[in-house]
LUMKOLPA-268366 format. One record per residue: residue number from 1; chain; y, x, z of N, C-alpha, C in turn. Coordinates in steps of 0.1 Angstrom, whole numbers, plus 5000, padded with zeros to 4 digits. Last residue first. Layout:
REM residues N
NUDREN    nr   kette   n_py   n_px   n_pz   ca_py   ca_px   ca_pz   c_py   c_px   c_pz
NUDREN   NUM       A      Y      X      Z       Y       X       Z      Y      X      Z
...
This chain:
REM residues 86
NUDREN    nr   kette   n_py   n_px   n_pz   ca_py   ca_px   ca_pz   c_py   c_px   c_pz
NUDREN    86       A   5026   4836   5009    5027    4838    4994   5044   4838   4995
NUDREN    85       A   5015   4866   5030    5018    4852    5029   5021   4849   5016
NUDREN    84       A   4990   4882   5034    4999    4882    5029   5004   4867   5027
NUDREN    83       A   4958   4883   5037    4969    4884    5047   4985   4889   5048
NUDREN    82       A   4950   4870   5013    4954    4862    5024   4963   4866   5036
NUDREN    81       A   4947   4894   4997    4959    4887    4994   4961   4878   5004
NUDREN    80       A   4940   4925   5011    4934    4914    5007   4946   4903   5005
NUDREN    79       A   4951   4953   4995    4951    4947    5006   4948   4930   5000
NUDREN    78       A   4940   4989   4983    4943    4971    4983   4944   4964   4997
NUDREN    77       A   4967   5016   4996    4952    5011    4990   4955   4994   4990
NUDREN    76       A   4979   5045   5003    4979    5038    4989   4965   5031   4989
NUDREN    75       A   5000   5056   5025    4987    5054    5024   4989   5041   5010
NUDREN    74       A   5024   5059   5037    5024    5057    5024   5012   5064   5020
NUDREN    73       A   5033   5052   5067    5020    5066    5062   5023   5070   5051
NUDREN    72       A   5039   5022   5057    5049    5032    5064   5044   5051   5065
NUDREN    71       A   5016   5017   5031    5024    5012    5041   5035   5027   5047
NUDREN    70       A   5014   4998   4996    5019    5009    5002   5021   5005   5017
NUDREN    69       A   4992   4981   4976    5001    4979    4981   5000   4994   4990
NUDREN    68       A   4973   4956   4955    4978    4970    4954   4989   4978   4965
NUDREN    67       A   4953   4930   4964    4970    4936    4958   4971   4947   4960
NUDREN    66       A   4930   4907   4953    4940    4916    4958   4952   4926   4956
NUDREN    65       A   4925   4879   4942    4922    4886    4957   4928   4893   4962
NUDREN    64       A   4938   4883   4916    4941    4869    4924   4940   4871   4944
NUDREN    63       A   4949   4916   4911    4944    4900    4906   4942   4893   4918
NUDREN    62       A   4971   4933   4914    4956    4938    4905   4948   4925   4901
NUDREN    61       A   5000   4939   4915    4990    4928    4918   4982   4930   4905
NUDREN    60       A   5013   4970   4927    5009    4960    4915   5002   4950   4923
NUDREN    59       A   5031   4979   4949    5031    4983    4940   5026   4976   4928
NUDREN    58       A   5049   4967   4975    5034    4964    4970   5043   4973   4963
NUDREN    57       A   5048   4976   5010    5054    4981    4996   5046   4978   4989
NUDREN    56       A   5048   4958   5042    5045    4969    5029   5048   4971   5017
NUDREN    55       A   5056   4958   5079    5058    4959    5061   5053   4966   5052
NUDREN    54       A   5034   4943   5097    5038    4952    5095   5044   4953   5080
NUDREN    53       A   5024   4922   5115    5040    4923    5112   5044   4937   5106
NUDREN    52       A   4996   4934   5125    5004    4921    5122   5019   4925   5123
NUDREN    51       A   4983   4958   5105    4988    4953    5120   4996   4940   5117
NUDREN    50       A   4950   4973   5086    4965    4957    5083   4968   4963   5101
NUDREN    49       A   4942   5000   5065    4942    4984    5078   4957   4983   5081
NUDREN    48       A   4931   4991   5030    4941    4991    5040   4941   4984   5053
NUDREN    47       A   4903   4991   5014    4912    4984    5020   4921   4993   5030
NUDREN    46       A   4885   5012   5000    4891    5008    4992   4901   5001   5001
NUDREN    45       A   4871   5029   5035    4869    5022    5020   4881   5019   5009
NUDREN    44       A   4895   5007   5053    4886    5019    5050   4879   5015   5040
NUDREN    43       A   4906   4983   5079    4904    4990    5071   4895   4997   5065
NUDREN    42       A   4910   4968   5105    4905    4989    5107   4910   4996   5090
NUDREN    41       A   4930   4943   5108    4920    4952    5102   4917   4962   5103
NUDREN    40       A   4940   4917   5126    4943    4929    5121   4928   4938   5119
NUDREN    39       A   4940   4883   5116    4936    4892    5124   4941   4906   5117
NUDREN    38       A   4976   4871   5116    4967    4875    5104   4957   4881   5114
NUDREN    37       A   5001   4861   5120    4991    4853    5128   4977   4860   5121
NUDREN    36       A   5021   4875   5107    5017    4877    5124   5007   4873   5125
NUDREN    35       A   5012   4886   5078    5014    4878    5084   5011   4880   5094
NUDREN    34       A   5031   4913   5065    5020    4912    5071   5021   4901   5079
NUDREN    33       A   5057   4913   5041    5052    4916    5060   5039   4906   5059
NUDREN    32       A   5061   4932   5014    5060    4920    5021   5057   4925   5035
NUDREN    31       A   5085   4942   4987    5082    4946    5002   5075   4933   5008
NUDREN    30       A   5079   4946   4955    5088    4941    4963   5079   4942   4977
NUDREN    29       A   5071   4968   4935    5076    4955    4930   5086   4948   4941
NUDREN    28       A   5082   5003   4934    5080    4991    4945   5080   4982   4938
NUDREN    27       A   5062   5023   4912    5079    5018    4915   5071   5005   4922
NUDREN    26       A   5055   5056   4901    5050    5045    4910   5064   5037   4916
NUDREN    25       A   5054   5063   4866    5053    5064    4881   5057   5052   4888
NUDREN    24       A   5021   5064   4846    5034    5064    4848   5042   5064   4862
NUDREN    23       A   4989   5054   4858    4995    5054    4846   5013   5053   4849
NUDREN    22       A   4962   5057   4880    4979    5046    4877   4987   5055   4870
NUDREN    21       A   4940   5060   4886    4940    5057    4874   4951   5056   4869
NUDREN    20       A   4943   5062   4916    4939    5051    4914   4937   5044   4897
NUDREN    19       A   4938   5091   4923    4927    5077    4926   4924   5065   4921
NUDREN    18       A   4957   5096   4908    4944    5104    4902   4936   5093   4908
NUDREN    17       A   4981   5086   4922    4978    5084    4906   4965   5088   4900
NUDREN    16       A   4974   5094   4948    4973    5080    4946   4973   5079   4930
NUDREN    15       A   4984   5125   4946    4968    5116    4949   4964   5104   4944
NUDREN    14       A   5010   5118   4939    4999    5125    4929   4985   5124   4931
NUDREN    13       A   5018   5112   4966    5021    5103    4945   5008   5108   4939
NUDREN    12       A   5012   5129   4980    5005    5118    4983   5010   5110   4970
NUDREN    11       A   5027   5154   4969    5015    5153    4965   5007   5140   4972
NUDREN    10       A   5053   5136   4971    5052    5137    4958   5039   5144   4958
NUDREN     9       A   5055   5137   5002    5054    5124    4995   5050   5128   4977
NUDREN     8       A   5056   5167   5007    5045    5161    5013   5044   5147   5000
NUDREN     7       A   5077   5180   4993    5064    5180    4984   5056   5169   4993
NUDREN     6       A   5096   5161   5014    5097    5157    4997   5082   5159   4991
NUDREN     5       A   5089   5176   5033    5087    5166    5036   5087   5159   5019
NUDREN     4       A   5100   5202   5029    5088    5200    5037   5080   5184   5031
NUDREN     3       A   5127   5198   5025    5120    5202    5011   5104   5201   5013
NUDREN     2       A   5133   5166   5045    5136    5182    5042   5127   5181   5026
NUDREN     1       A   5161   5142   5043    5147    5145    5041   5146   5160   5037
């Protein structure tokens, strides 16, 4: 990874901490895939758009609906809990 590329991810950290309020630093709970059979989403606003099969990095589960979660961009937003398998 270059020195380019490092600030890029550490000022998209620093975005995502000021957006989202998030307190200390940002650690993966655990990686899900995007269910195939899920429709796929545009997104925008507060939601992440979805592609089917695609992995993401949650970061917290905010509550029952939705989930806090990272994709391959490492774009920082909720993702609705259905299109996540349990």
């Amino acid at each position: 990874m270059t020195l380019k590329e490092c600030e890029k991810e550490e000022k998209a950290d620093r975005e995502f901490q000021k957006k989202f309020k998030f307190e200390g630093s940002i650690n993966v709970l655990t990686r899900m895939m995007v269910d195939p059979t899920a429709m796929e989403k545009r997104g925008g606003g507060k939601n992440l758009p979805l592609r089917r099969g695609e992995i993401l990095d949650v970061i917290q589960f905010t509550n029952q609906e939705q989930i806090l979660c990272r994709n391959s961009q490492r774009r920082c937003k909720s993702v609705g809990a259905e299109a996540l398998p349990a």
